[in-house]
C-alpha positions in Angstrom: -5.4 -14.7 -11.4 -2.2 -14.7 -9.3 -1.8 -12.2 -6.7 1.7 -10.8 -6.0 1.7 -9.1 -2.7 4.3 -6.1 -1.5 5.4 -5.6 1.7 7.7 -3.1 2.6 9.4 -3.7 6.3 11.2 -1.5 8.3 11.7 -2.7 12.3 8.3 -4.8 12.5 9.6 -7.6 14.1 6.6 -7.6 16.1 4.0 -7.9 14.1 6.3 -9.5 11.4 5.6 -13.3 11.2 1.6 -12.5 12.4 1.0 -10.6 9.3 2.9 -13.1 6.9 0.8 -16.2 8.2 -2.2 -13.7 7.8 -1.4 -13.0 4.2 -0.4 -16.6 3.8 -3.8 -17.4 5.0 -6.0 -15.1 2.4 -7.9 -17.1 0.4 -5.9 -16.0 -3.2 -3.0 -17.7 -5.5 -0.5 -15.3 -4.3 3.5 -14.9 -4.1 4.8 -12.6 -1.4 7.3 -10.0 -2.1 8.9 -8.8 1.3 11.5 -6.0 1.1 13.4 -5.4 3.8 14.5 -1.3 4.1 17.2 -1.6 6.5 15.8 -2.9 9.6 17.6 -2.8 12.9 15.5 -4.4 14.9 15.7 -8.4 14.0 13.2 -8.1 11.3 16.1 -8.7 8.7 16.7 -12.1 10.9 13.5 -13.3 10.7 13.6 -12.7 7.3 16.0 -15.4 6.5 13.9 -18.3 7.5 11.5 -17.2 4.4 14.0 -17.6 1.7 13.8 -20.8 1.0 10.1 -20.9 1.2 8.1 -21.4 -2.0 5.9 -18.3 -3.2 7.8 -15.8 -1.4 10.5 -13.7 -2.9 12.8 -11.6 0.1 14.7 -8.3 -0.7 17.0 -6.6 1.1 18.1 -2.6 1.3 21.4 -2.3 3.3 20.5 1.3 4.0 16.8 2.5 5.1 15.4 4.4 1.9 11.7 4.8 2.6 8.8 3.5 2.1 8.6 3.7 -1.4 11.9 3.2 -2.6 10.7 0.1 -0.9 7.8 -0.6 -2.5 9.2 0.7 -5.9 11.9 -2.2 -6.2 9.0 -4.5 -4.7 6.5 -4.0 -7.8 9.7 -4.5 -9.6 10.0 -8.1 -8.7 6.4 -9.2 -9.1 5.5 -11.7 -11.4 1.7 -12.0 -10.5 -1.9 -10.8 -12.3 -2.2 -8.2 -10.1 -0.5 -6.0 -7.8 -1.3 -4.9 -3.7 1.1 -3.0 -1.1 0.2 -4.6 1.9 1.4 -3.1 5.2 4.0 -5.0 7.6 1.4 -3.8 10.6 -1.6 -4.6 11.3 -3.7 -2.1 10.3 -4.9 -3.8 7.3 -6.7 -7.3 7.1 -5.4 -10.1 4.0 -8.5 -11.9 4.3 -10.0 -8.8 2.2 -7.8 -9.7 -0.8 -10.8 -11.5 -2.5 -12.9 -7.9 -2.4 -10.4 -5.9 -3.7 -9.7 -8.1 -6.6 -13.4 -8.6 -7.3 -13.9 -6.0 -9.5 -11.0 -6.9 -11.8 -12.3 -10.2 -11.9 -15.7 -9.1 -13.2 -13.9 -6.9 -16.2 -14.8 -4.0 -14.5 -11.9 -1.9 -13.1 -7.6 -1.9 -13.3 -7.2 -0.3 -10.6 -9.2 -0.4 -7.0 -8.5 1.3 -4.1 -9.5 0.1 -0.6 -11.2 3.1 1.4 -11.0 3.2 5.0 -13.8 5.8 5.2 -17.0 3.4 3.3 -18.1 0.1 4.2 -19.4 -1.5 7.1 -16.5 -3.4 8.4 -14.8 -2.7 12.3 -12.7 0.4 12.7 -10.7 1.2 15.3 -11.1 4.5 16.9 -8.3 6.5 17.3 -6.7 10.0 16.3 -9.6 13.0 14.8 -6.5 14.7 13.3 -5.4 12.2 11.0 -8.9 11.8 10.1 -9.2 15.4 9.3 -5.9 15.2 7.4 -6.5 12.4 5.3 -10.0 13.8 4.2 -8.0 17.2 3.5 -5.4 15.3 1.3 -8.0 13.1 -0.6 -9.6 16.2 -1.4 -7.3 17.8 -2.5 -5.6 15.2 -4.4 -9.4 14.9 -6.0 -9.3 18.7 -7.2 -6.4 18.1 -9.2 -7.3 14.8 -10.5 -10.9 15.1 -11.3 -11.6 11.5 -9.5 -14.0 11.4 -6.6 -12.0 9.1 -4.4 -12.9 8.9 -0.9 -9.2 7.8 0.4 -6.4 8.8 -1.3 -4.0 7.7 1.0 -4.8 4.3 1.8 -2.0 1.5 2.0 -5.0 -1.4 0.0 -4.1 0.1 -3.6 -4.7 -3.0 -6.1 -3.6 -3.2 -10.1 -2.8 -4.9 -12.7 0.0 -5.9 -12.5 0.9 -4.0 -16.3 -0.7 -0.8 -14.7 1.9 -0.6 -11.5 5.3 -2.0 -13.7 4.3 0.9 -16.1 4.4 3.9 -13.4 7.7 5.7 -12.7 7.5 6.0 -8.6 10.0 8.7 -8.2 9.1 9.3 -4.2 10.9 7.2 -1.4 8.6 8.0 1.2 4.9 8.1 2.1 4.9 11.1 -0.5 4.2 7.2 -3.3 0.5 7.5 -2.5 -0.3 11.3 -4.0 2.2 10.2 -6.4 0.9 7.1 -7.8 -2.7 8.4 -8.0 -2.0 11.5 -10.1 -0.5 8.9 -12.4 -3.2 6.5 -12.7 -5.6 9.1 -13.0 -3.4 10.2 -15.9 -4.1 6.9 -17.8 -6.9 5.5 -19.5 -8.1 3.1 -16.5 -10.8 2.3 -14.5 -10.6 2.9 -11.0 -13.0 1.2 -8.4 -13.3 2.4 -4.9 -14.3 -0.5 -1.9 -15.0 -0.3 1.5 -12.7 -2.1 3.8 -11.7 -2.7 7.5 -9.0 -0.7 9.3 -7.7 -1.4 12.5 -4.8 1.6 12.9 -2.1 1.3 15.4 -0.6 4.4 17.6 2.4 5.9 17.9 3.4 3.7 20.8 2.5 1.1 18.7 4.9 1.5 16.0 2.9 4.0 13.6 5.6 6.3 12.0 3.6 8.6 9.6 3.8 11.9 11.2 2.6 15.7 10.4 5.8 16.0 8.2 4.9 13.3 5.9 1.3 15.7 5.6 2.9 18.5 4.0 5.2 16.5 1.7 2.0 14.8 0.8 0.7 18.2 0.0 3.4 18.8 -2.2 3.4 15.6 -4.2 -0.2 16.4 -4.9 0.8 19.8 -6.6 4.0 18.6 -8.4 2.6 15.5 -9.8 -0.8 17.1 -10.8 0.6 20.1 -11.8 4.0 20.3 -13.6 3.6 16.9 -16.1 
């Protein structure tokens, strides 16, 4: 099965052409769909030189429009088997493409999320309030969908391919993840949960999420779960 991979960029030129050669080197028939949301900071540059290249499709917004307008006209353009949303940072590691897809392989699930919060691989140590917040939103998010998932919010969401194209994403920013759960829980398909690595960056680092992003979240829980 052929992987089509998401990336939605806005001003990581730092960590930009590291995380493409690290996706480029997971062990998966893949095309690479990188969409570009208005960066200012020579990301859109470095874009250019992957053009040309074959298995990699580039998009460009002239205007920043969020995350998941981003990843919304990303899913559009993908042609693969399945379907992942792979960060431009680093905080999430390609070489774990093969265990996410496993259990689609073994005619077991549609859709598998990678949690942050099982599994033995590294994790970084860093801020107890986003842990807090992101165990508060997955719970949540569970009450209303009836799943048992143990991160809602994480970026490693795999599907088939016909599972993602199918799903109106209506939200442009991080507000996608709540979003796109209520609606797969919605649907008749099987959702797998498995452990991954996570090596999250600071705010000095680049990370952008902040506490507003928390209660928006909170509201895309309620409206999508709620008023159908």
């Amino acid at each position: 099965m052929q992987l089509s991979v998401v990336i939605p960029i806005y001003n990581e030129v730092a960590t930009l052409d590291q995380l493409i050669a690290a996706v480029q080197a997971s062990p998966v028939d893949k095309e690479i769909v990188l969409v570009d949301d208005g960066s200012t900071d020579g990301s859109r540059e470095r874009l250019r030189a992957y053009e040309a290249l074959e298995g990699f499709r580039v998009l460009y917004h002239e205007q920043n429009q969020g995350k998941g307008a981003s990843v919304r006209d990303g899913i559009r353009a993908c042609s693969g088997d399945l379907v992942i949303i792979q960060d431009a940072d680093l905080e999430y590691d390609p070489l774990e493409f093969p265990l996410l897809m496993q259990p689609v392989l073994d005619g077991k699930a549609d859709v598998v999320y990678g949690s942050r919060f099982t599994g033995s691989g590294p994790h970084r140590v860093l801020y107890f309030w986003h842990y807090v917040g992101n165990r508060a939103l997955t719970l949540l998010s569970n009450a209303c969908t009836n799943l048992n998932l143990t991160d809602m919010e994480t970026c490693y969401k795999l599907f088939r391919r016909e599972v993602i194209q199918g799903i109106e994403i209506q939200e442009t920013r991080f507000g996608l993840e709540p979003e796109i759960t209520a609606k797969v829980a919605r649907g008749d398909w099987r959702i797998y949960e498995v452990g991954i690595s996570y090596a999250g960056r600071t705010y000095e680092e680049g990370k952008k999420i902040g506490w507003r992003d928390g209660f928006r979240a909170i509201w895309c829980i309620l409206k999508y779960n709620l008023a159908r």
